[in-house]
C-alpha positions as CSV (number, residue, x, y, z in Angstrom):
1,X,54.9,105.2,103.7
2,X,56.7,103.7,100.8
3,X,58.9,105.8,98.4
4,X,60.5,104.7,95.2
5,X,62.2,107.8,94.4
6,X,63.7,110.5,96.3
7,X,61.4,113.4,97.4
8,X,61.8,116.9,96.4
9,X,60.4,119.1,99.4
10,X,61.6,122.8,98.8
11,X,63.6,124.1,101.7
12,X,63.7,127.8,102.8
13,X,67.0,129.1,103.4
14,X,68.5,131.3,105.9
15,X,71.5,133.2,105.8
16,X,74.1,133.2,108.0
17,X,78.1,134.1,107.7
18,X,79.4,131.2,106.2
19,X,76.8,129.9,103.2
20,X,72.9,129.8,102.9
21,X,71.6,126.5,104.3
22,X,68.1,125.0,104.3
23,X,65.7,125.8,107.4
24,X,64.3,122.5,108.2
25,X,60.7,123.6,109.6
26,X,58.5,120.1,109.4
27,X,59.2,116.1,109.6
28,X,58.8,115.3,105.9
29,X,62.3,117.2,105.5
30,X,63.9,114.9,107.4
31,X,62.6,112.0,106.1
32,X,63.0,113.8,102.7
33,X,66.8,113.9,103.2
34,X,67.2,110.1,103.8
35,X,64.3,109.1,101.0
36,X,67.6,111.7,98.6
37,X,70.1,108.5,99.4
38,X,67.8,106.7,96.6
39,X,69.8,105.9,93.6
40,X,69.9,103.6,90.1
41,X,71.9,100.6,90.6
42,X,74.0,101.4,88.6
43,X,74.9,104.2,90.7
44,X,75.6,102.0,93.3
45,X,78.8,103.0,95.1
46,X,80.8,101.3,98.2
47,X,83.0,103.6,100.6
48,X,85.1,102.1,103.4
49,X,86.1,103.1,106.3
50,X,89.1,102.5,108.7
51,X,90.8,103.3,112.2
52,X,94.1,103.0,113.1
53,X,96.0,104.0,116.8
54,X,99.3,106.0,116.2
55,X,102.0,105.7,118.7
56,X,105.0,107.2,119.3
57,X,108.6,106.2,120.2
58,X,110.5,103.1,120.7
59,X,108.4,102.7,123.9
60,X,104.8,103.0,122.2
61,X,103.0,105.6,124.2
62,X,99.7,107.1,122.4
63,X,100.7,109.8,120.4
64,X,100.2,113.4,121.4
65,X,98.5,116.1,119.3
66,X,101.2,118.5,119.4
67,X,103.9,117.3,122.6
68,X,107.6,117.4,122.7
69,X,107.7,114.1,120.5
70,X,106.5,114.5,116.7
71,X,102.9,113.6,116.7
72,X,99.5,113.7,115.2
73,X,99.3,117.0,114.1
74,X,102.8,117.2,112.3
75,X,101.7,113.6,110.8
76,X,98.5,116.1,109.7
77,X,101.1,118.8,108.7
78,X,103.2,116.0,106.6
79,X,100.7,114.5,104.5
80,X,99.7,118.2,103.3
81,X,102.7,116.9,100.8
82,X,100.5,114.4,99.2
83,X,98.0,116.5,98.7
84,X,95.5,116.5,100.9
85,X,94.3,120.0,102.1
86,X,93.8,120.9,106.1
87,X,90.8,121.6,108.0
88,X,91.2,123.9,111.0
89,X,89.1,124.2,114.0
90,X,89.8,126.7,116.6
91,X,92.9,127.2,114.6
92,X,93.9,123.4,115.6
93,X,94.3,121.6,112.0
94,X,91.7,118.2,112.9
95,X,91.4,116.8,109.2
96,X,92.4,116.3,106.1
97,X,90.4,116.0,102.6
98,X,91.4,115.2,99.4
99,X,88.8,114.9,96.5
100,X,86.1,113.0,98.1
101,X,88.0,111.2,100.8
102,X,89.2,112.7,104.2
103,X,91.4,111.3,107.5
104,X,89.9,112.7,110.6
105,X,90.8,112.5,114.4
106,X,88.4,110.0,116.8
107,X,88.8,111.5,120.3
108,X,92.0,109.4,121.2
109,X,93.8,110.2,118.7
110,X,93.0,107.0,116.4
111,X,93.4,108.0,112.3
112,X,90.4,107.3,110.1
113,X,90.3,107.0,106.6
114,X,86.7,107.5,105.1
115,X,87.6,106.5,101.6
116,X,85.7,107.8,98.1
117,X,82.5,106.3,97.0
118,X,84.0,103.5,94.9
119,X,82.4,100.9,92.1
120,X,84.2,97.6,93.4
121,X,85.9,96.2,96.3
122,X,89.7,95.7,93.3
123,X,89.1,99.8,93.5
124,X,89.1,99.8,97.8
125,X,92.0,97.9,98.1
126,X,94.3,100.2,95.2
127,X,92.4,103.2,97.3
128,X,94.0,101.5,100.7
129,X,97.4,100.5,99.3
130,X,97.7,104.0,98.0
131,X,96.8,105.5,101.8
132,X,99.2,103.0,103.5
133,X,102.2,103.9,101.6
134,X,101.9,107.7,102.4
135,X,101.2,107.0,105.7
136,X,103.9,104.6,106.4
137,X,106.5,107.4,104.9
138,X,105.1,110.4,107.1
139,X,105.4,107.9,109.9
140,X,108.9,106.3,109.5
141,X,110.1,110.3,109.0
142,X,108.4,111.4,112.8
143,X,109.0,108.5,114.7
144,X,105.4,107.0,114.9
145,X,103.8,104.0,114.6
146,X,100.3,102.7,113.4
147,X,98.3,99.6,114.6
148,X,94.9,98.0,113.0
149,X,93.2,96.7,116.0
150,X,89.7,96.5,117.5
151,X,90.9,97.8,121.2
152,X,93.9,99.4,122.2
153,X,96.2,96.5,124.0
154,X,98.6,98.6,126.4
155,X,97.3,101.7,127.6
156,X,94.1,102.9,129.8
157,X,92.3,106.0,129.3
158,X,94.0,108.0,131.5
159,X,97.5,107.3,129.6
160,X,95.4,108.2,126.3
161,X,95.3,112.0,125.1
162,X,92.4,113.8,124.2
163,X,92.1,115.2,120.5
164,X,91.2,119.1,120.6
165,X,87.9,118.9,119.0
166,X,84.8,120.2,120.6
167,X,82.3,118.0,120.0
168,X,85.0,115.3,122.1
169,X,84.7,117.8,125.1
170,X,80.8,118.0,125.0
171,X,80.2,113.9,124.6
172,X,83.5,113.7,126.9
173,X,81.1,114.6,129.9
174,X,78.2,113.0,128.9
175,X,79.1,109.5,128.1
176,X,79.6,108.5,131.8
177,X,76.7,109.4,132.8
178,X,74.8,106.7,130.0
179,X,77.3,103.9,130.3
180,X,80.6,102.8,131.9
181,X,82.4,101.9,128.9
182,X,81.6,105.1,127.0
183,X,85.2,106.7,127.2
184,X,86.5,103.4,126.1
185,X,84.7,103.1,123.3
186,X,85.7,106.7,122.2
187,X,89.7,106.6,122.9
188,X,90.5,103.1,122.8
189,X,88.4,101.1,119.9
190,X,89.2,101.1,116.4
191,X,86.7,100.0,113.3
192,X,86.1,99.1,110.1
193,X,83.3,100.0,108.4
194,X,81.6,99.8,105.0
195,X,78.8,102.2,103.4
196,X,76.6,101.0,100.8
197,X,73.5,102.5,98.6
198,X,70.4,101.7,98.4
199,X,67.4,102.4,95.4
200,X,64.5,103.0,96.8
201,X,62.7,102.6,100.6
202,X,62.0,99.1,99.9
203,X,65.5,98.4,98.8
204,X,66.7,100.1,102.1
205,X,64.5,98.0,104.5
206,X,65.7,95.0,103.1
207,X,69.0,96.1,103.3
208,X,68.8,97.1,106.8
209,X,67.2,94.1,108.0
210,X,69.8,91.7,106.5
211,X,72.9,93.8,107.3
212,X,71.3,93.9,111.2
213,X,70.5,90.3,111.5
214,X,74.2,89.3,109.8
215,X,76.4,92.1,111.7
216,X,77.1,89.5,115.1
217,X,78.3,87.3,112.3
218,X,80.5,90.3,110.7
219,X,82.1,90.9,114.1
220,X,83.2,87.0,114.5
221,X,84.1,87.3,111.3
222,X,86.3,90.1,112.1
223,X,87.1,89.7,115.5
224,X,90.1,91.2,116.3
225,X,90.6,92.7,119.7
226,X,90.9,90.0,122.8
227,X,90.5,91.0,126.3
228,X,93.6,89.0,127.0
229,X,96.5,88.8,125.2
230,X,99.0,87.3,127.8
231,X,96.1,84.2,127.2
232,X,93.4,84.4,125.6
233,X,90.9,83.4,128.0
234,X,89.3,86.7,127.2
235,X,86.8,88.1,124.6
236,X,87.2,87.9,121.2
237,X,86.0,91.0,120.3
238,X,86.2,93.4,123.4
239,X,85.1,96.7,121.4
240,X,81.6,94.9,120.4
241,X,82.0,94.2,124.2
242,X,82.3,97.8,124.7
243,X,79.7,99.0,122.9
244,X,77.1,97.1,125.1
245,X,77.7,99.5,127.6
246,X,78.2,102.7,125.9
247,X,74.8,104.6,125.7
248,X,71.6,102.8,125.2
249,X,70.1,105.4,123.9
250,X,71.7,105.7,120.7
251,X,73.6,102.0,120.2
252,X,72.2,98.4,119.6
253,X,70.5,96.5,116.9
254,X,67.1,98.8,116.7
255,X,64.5,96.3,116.6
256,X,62.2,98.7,115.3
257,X,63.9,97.7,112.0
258,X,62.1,94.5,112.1
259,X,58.5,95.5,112.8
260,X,56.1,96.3,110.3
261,X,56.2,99.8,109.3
262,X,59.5,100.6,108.9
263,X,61.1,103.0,106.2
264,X,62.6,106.7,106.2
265,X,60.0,108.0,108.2
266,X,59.9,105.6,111.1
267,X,63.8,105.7,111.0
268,X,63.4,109.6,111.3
269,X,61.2,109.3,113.9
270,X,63.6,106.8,116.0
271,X,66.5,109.7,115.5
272,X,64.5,112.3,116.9
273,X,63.8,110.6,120.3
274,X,68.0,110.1,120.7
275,X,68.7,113.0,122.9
276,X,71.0,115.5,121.1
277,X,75.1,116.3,122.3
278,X,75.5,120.0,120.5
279,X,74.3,122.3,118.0
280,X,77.2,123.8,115.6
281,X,76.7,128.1,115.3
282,X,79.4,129.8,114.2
283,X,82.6,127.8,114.2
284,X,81.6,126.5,117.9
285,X,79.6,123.8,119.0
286,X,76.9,124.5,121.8
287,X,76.4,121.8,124.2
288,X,72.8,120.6,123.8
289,X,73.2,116.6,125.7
290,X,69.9,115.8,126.8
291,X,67.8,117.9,124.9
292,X,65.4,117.2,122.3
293,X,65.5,117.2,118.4
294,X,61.6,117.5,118.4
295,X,61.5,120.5,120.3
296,X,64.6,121.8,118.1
297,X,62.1,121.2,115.0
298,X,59.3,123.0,117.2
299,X,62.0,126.2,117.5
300,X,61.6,125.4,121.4
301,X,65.1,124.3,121.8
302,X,66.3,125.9,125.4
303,X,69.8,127.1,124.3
304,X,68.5,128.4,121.0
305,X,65.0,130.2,121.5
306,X,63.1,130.3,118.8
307,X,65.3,128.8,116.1
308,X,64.4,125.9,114.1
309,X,67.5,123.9,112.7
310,X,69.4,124.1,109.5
311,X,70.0,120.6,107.8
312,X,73.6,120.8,109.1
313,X,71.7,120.4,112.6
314,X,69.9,117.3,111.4
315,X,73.3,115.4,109.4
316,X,75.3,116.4,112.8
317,X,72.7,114.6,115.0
318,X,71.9,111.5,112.7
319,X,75.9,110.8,113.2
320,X,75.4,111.0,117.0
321,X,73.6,107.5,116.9
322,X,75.8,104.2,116.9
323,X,74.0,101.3,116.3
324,X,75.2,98.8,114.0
325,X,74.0,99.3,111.0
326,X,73.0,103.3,110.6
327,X,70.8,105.3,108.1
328,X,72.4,108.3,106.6
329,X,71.9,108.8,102.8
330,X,73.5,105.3,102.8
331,X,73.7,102.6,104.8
332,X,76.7,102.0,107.3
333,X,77.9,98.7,107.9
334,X,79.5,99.0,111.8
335,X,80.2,95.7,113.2
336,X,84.2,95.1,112.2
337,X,86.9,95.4,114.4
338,X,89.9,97.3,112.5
339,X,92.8,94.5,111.0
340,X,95.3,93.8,108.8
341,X,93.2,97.1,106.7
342,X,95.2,95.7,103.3
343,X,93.5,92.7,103.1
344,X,90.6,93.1,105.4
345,X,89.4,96.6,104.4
346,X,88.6,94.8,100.7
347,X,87.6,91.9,102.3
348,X,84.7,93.5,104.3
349,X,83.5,95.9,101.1
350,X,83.6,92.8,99.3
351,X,81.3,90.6,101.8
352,X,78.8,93.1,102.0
353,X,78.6,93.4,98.2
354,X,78.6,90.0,97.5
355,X,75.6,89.9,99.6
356,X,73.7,93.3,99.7
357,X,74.6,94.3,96.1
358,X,73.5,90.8,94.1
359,X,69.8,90.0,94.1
360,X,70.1,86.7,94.6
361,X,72.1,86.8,97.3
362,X,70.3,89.2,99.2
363,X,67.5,87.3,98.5
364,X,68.7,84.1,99.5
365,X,70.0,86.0,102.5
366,X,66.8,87.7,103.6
367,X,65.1,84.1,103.5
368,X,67.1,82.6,106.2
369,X,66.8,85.7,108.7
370,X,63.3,86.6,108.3
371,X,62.3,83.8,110.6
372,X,64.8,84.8,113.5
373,X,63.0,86.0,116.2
374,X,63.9,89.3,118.5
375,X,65.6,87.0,121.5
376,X,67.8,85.1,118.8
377,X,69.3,88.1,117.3
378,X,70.2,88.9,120.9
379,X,71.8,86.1,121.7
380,X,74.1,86.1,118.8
381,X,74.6,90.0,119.3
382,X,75.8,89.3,122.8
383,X,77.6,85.6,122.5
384,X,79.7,86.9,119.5
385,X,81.8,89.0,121.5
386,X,83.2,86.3,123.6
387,X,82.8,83.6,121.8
388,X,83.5,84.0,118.3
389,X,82.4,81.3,115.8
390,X,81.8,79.0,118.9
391,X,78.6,80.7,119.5
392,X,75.8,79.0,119.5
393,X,72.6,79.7,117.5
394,X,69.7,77.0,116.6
395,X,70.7,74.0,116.0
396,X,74.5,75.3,115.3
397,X,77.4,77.9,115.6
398,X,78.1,81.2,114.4
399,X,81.2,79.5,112.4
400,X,78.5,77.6,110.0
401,X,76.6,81.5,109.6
402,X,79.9,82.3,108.5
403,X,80.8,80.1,106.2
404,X,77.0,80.2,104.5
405,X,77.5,84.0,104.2
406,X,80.8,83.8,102.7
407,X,78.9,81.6,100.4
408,X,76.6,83.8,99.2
409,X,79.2,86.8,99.1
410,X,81.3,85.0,96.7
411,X,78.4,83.6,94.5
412,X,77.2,87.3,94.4
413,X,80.3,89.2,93.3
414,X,81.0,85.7,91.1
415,X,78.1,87.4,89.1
416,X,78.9,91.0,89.8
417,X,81.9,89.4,87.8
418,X,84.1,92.7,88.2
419,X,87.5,91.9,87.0
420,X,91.1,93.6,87.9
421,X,94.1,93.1,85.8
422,X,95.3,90.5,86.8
423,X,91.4,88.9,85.5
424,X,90.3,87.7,89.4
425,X,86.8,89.1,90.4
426,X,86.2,90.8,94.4
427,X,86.0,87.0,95.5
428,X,89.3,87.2,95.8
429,X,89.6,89.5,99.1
430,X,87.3,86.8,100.8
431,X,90.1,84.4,101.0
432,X,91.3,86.0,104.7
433,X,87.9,85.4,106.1
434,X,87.7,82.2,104.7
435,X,90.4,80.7,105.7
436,X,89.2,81.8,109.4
437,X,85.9,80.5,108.9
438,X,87.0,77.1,107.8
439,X,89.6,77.0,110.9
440,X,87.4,78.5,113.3
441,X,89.6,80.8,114.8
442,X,89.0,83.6,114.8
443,X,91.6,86.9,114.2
444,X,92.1,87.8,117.4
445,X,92.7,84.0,118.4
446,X,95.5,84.1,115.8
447,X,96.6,87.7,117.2
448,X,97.1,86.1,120.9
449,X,98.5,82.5,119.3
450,X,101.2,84.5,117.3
451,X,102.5,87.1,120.0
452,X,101.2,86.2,123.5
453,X,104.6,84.6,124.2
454,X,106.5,88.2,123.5
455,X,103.7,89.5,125.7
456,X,104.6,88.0,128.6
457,X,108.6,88.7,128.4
458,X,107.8,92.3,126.6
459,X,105.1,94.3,125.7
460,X,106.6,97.1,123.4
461,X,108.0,93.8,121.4
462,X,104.7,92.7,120.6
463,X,103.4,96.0,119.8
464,X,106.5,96.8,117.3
465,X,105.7,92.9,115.6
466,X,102.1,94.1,115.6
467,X,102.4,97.5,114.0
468,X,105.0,95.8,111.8
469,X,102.3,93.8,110.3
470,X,99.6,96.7,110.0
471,X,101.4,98.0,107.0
472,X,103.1,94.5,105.7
């Protein structure tokens, strides 16, 4: 089915103690809430995203929520002064929300931004600069510090605290039992990500198909957490590495996507067959791994007889699923290791809008992928993570995909032509990738080239260089 504007499917409402929300009783709801992402271009909005690990002490362990040291929640409690107002669960404060942005807690502690829906990539990095400064004098005051990377370099799981959020306890237990990096991926990666608009279901396939196809090049791109970083030998991007082996069920490349057919409603129907984690009643969330949204949607759901869900139930469960480009409303760009966030943050809302937000160069863009088959996209899914721009694909590397899609970035926001006072247009926050494009080497090849000598002779030395630079 094809829709050029966003449905308007009436909703019954049920009460309950905290607000009236919409009883989702048949499918074309659901696809109804993702065909309501639909906007003019003009409309068009970009909102970044960005993880950071917070440590504590001159030694650098993984900060605490609340331990004898000054950690996460005091750094929540502190930035209460720049006005961003707490959220509380359990009576634990686990976010923070200002306007339309908000900082929230991944399970090991890691600080994410998810910034405002913004009009250019100049806006992102003012929005990032802004975030950095308040940060870095909360942090300086408590005795912490923050580090942009894709995987956490010092510490294993077990030295890594758990965040007291209940959703973290229910997928806690569940993860293991899917994939053997699953816990990794939830206390010790860190990621960048991008969220862009779309105007219509046509607009969105296109989209998704492009941003699929290009996101193994995004992650050499932005490679930024090696395996190894006494030497280097190692991957390039171990938390793309990670996700392989997380939970096949809900990560991957969805090549669904490509087939003929796809739109809101065959993305719905792909969500509904992920097996759910909980169901929020109440203030609490119900554990519900393993069970099915269909049967939720049926009012058959085990743990909740005869109840059919609210759309709260259905936005909870579409951000369950991790593959690397998601549907919401908007479209999530997922493929980045977290960096340097003051010049890569811009950098990766301005690749993706060079290219996804121009129609010549999405154009140009969907031209050269629509011929890659299913087994190609594979291979450069799973030789990215090792390899970098050294992988091979056709008759070439990864580092000439690059450098074509930098290409087409910069032509598109040449003609997006979106100045900031200084009269440069986004182009200018592609320099970083450039420059690693041209060179071949990737970040995290620059990472282990620049401190694997202090690694050897002293860990907490490389860290304080490192977290030195995450805020420089």
């Amino acid at each position: 089915m094809i829709i050029n504007a966003p449905l308007a499917i009436p909703m019954p409402t049920v009460s309950s103690d905290e607000t009236e929300q919409p009883v989702i009783e048949n499918k074309a709801q659901l696809v109804g809430y993702l065909a309501d992402g639909c906007k003019s271009p003009e409309l068009f909005r970009l909102g970044a995203e960005q993880e950071m690990f917070v440590f504590s002490g001159e030694d650098y362990q993984p900060a605490d929520y609340d331990g004898a040291k000054p950690g996460i929640k005091a750094m929540l409690e502190r930035l209460v002064d720049f006005g961003w107002n707490p959220v509380f669960e359990s009576g634990h404060s686990i976010a923070l929300h200002r306007g339309a942005s908000s900082i929230t807690l991944e399970p090991g502690g890691q600080f994410e931004l998810s910034g405002a829906p913004l009009k250019n990539a100049h806006q992102v990095w003012r929005e990032t600069q802004c975030y950095h400064r308040e940060l870095a004098s909360v942090a300086d005051e408590l005795g912490l510090s923050f580090l942009a990377i894709g995987h956490q370099p010092k510490h294993s799981r077990e030295q890594i605290p758990w965040m007291p959020k209940q959703r973290y306890e229910i997928m806690r237990s569940r993860m293991p039992q899917r994939g053997s990096l699953g816990l990794d991926m939830m206390q010790r990666t860190c990621s960048m990500q991008v969220n862009v608009d779309f105007s219509s279901e046509y607009d969105m396939v296109k989209k998704f198909r492009v941003a699929l196809a290009l996101q193994p090049v995004t992650t050499a791109l932005f490679a930024n957490s090696p395996s190894d970083m006494s030497g280097g030998n190692g991957y390039k991007s171990y938390r793309s590495k990670i996700w392989e082996d997380t939970d096949p069920d809900r990560c991957g490349s969805l090549p669904f996507v490509f087939e003929s057919g796809m739109g809101f409603e065959r993305y719905m129907d792909y969500a509904l067959d992920v097996p759910m984690y909980f169901v929020h009643r109440e203030g609490r969330y119900i554990d519900a791994t393993g069970l099915s949204f269909r049967d939720f949607l049926d009012g058959r759901l085990s743990i909740l007889p005869g109840q059919r869900p609210l759309l709260t139930d259905w936005v909870d469960h579409l951000s369950t699923i991790f593959p690397q480009v998601r549907l919401k409303q908007y479209l999530e760009m997922r493929g980045a290791d977290a960096g340097d966030a003051t010049s890569r943050v811009p950098a990766l809302t301005a690749l993706w809008a060079g290219i996804l937000y121009d129609r010549e160069s999405l154009s140009a863009a969907w031209h050269r992928i629509s011929g890659w088959t299913l087994s190609e996209r594979r291979s450069l899914e799973s030789g990215v993570a090792k390899h970098g721009f050294g992988t091979p694909f056709r008759n070439s590397t990864v580092q000439e995909l690059a450098l074509w899609m930098l290409d087409l970035a910069r032509k598109g926001l040449e003609r997006r032509n979106i100045r900031n006072h200084e009269g440069e247009d986004e182009s200018r926050y592609l320099l970083p990738l450039q420059k690693a494009a041209e060179t071949g080497q990737t970040f995290a090849e620059e990472l282990v080239r620049k401190h694997s000598g202090l690694w050897r002779e002293n860990i907490d030395t490389a860290l304080a260089a490192m977290c030195m630079e995450t805020f420089s």
